[in-house]
C-alpha positions in Angstrom: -6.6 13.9 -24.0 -7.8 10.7 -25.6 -7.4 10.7 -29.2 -10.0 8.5 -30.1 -11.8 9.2 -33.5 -16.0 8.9 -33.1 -16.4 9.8 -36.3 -17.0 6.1 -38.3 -19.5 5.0 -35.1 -21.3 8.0 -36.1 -24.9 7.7 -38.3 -26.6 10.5 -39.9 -28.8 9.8 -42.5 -26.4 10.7 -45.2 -25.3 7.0 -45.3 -27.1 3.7 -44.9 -26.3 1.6 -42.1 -25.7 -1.9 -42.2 -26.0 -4.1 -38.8 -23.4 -6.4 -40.6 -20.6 -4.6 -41.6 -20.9 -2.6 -38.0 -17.8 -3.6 -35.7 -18.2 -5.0 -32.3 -14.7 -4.7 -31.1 -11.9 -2.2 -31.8 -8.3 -2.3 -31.3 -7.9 -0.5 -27.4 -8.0 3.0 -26.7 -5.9 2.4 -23.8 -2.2 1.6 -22.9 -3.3 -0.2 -19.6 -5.6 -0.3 -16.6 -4.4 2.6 -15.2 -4.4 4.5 -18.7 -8.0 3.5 -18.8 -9.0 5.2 -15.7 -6.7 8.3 -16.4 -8.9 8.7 -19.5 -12.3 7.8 -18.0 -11.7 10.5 -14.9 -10.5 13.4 -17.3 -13.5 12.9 -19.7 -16.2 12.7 -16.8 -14.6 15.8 -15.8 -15.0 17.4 -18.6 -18.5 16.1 -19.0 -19.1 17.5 -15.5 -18.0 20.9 -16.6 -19.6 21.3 -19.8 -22.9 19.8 -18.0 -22.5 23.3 -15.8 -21.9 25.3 -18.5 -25.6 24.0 -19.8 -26.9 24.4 -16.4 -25.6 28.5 -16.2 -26.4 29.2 -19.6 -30.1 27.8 -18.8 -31.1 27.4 -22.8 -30.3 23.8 -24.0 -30.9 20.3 -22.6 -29.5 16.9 -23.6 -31.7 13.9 -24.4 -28.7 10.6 -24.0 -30.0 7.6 -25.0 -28.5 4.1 -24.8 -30.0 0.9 -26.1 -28.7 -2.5 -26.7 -28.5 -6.3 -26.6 -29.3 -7.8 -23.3 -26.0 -8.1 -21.6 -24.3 -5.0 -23.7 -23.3 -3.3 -20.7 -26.0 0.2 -20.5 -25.9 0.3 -16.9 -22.1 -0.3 -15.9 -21.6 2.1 -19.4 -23.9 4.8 -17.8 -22.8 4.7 -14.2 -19.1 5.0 -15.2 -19.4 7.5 -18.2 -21.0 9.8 -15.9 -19.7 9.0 -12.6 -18.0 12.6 -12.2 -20.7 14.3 -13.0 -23.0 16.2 -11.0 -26.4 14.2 -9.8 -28.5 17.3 -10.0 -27.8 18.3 -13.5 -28.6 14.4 -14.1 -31.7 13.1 -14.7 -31.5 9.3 -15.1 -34.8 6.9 -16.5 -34.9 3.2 -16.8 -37.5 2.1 -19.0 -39.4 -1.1 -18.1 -42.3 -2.7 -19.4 -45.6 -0.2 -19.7 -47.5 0.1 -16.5 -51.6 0.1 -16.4 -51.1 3.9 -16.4 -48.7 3.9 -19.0 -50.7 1.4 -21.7 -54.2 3.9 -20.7 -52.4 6.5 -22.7 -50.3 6.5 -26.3 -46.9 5.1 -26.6 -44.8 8.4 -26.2 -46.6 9.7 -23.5 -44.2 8.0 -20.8 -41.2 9.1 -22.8 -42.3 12.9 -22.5 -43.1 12.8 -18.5 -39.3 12.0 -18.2 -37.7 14.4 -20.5 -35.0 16.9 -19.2 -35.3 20.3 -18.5 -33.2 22.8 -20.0 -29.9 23.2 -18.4 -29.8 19.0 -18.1 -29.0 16.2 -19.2 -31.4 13.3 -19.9 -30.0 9.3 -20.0 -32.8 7.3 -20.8 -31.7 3.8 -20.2 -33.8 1.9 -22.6 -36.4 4.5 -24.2 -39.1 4.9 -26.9 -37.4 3.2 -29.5 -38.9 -0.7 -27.4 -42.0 0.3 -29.2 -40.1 -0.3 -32.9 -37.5 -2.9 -31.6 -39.0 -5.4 -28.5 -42.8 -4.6 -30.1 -41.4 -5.7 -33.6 -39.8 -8.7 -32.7 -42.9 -9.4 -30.2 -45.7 -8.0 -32.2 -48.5 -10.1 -29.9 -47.6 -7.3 -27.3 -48.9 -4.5 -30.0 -52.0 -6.6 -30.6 -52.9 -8.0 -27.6 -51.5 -6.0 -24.4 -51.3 -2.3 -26.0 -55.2 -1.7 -26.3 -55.0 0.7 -29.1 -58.3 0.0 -31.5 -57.7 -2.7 -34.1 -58.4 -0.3 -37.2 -55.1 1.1 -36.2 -53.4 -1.7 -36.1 -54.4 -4.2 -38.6 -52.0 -3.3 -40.9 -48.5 -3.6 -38.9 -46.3 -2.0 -41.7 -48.3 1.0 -41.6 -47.8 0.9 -38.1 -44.2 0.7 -37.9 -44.4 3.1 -40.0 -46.1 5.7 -38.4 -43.6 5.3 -35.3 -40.4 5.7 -36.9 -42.1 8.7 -38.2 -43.4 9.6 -34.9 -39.8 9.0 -33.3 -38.7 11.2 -36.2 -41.1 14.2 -35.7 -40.3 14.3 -31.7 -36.9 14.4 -32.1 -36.9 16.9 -34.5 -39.6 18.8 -32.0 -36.9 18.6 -29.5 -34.3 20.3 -31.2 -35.8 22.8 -32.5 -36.8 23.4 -28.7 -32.8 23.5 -28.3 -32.8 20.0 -27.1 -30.7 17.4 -28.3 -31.1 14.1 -28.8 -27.8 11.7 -28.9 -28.6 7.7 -29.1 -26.0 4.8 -28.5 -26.2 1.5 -29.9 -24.0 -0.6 -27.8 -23.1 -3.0 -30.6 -22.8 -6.3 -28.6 -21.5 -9.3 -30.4 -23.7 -12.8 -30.0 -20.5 -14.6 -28.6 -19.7 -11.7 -25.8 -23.0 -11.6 -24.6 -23.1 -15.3 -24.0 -20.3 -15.3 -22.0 -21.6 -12.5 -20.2 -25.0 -14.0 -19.6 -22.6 -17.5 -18.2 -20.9 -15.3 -16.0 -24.4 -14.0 -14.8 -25.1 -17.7 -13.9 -21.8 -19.2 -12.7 -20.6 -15.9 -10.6 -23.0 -15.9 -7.4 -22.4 -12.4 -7.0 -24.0 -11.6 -10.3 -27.0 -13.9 -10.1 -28.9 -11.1 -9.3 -28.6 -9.8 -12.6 -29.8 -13.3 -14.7 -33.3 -13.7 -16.2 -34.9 -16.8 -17.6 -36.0 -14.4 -20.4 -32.5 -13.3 -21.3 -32.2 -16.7 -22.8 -35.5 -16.9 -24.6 -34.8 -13.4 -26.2 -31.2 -14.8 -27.3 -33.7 -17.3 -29.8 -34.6 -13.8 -31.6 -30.9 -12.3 -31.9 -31.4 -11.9 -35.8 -34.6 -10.3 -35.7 -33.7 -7.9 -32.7 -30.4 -7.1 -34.9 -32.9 -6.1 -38.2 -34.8 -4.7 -35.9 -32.2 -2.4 -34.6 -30.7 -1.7 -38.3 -33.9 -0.6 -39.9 -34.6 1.9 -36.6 -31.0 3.2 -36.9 -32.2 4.1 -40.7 -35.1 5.7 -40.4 -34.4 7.8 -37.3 -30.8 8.8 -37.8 -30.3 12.6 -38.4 -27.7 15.1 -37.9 -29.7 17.1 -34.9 -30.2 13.5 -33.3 -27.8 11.1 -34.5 -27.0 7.4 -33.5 -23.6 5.7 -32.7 -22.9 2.5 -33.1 -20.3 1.5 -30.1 -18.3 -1.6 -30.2 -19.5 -3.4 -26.6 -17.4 -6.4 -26.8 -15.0 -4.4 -24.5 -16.5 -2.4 -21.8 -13.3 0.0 -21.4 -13.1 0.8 -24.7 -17.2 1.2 -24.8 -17.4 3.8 -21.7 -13.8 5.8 -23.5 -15.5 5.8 -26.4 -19.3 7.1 -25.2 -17.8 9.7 -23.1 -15.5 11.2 -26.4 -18.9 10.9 -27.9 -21.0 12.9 -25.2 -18.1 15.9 -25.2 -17.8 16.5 -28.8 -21.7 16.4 -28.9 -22.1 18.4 -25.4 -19.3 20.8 -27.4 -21.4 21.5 -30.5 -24.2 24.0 -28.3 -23.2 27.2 -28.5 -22.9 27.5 -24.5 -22.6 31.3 -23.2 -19.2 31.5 -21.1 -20.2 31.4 -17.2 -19.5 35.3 -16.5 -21.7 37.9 -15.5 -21.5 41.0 -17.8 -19.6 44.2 -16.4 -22.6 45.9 -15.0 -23.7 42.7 -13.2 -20.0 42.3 -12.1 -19.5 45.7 -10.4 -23.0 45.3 -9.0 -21.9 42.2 -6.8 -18.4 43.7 -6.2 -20.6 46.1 -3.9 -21.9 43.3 -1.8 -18.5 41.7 -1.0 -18.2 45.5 2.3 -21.7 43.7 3.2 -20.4 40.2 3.7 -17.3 41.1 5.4 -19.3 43.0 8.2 
C-alpha cells in the first residue's frame, strides 16, 4: 500500500488557501515505472471494491470533481484513476460550453441533470464551478451570452457572490442527501503546461488535442489562478472539500487522486455486503432448486 500522505493537498475551510504557496510538483511517490503501475492497479482495485460496497449498500453517492489549467491532465488523470473500476457504477460528464437548452434555464440546472444516483459515483470533468472561474475571467459571456435580466447582473460582485454561495448551499444540499462532494484542483505549473501545449503542436499524434484558444487563454494565467484561489476559499468545507494536486507529474497526479478517492470513498459508513441470517438461510433453500 502506497504511503502517500493527502493530507497537506487537503482544503477545508479551517485554513486559507493561497494559489502561491500551493506546490506543483512533489518529490515521486514511486520507485520506478513498474512501481508506478503496481500502485495505480491496487488502488483502482480498491476503488472498484469500495465503489460496490456503495452500490450494495444503495444509500450514498459520490460527486468527483476535477478542474484545472488547460493542459493539467483531467482526462488521462480520470481515465487511469478509474480504469479498474466498474463502468456501470460510473457515471462520467464532460462539461462544455452551455447549449441553447442549457443558457434557457439557470446556471446549475445542467449540473443537477447529471448528478449520480445513490450507489455511484459522479466524475464531472469540468463542472459548475466555469460559472465562477471561465465566467470571471470572461465576464462578456455573463453579460452578453447568459440572457439572465440585467438588474441581476449589474452589479458583478454581488453576482459572484451569490454563486459561490449557491455552489455552497448545493453542496451542502447534497450531503446532507448522503452525497458527497470531493473536488480536485490539478495544480498545473505555467512552465509544464507550455510544454505540454508544444508537444500538442509538434507530436502529430496529439494534434488532435491542440486549440487556437488554448493559447489565448494562456494570456489570462494570472486571473484564472485568482480565480481558482478565491473559489477554492469560499467553497472549501469538510463535507465537500478541495485538493490541490501537484500536476507537473502525471504519475505522481493519478497516485495521488486515487489515495485521495479511497480515504474519502472510506469515510461513508458502508454496510458490509452480507445478507442478515434470516435472509441467508432463506437463499440456502434455493441452492436443492438450482441443482435440479
Amino acid at each position: 500500500m502506497s504511503k502517500i500522505d493527502t493530507s497537506p493537498f487537503r482544503f477545508d475551510g479551517s485554513d486559507k488557501f493561497s494559489i502561491k504557496k500551493a506546490k506543483t510538483k512533489v518529490d515521486d511517490y514511486y520507485a520506478d515505472d513498474a512501481d508506478y503501475d503496481a500502485q495505480l492497479s491496487a488502488n483502482a482495485a480498491e476503488i472498484d471494491e469500495l465503489q460496490t460496497r456503495m452500490f450494495s449498500d444503495n444509500r450514498y453517492g459520490v460527486l468527483a470533481v476535477f478542474q484545472a489549467m488547460d493542459a493539467a491532465g483531467k482526462d488521462g488523470t480520470i481515465q487511469h484513476v478509474f480504469r479498474g473500476t466498474n463502468p456501470l457504477g460510473l457515471r462520467v460528464y464532460s462539461f462544455k460550453r452551455p447549449t441553447e437548452q442549457e443558457l434557457d434555464h439557470d446556471w446549475l440546472w445542467r449540473s443537477y441533470r447529471e448528478l449520480p444516483e445513490r450507489g455511484m459515483i459522479g466524475i464531472f470533468n469540468r463542472s459548475y464551478y466555469e460559472e465562477v472561474l471561465v465566467v470571471k475571467v470572461h465576464p462578456e459571456l455573463l453579460t452578453q451570452s447568459q440572457r439572465v435580466p440585467a438588474e441581476f447582473i449589474d452589479d458583478l460582485d454581488k453576482v459572484w457572490k451569490h454563486r459561490y454561495e449557491a455552489i455552497a448551499d448545493m453542496e451542502k444540499h447534497l450531503h446532507w442527501n448522503g452525497f458527497r462532494t470531493i473536488k480536485f484542483f490539478l495544480h498545473v505549473s505555467k512552465k509544464e503546461q507550455a510544454e505540454r501545449l508544444l508537444a500538442r503542436i509538434e507530436e502529430p499524434d496529439k494534434n488532435w488535442k491542440f486549440e487556437e484558444g488554448d493559447l489565448h487563454e494562456r494570456e489570462f494565467w494570472d486571473d484564472y489562478q485568482e480565480a481558482f484561489e478565491k473559489a477554492i476559499n469560499k467553497t472549501a468545507t469538510d463535507h465537500a472539500p478541495w485538493y490541490v494536486v501537484p500536476a507537473d507529474d502525471k504519475k505522481n497526479m493519478r497516485l495521488l487522486v486515487g489515495r485521495i478517492l479511497i480515504e474519502e470513498l472510506k469515510k461513508l459508513p458502508l454496510k458490509e455486503m452480507k445478507p442478515d441470517p434470516e435472509r441467508f438461510e432463506a437463499l440456502k433453500k434455493l441452492i436443492p432448486k438450482l441443482k435440479e
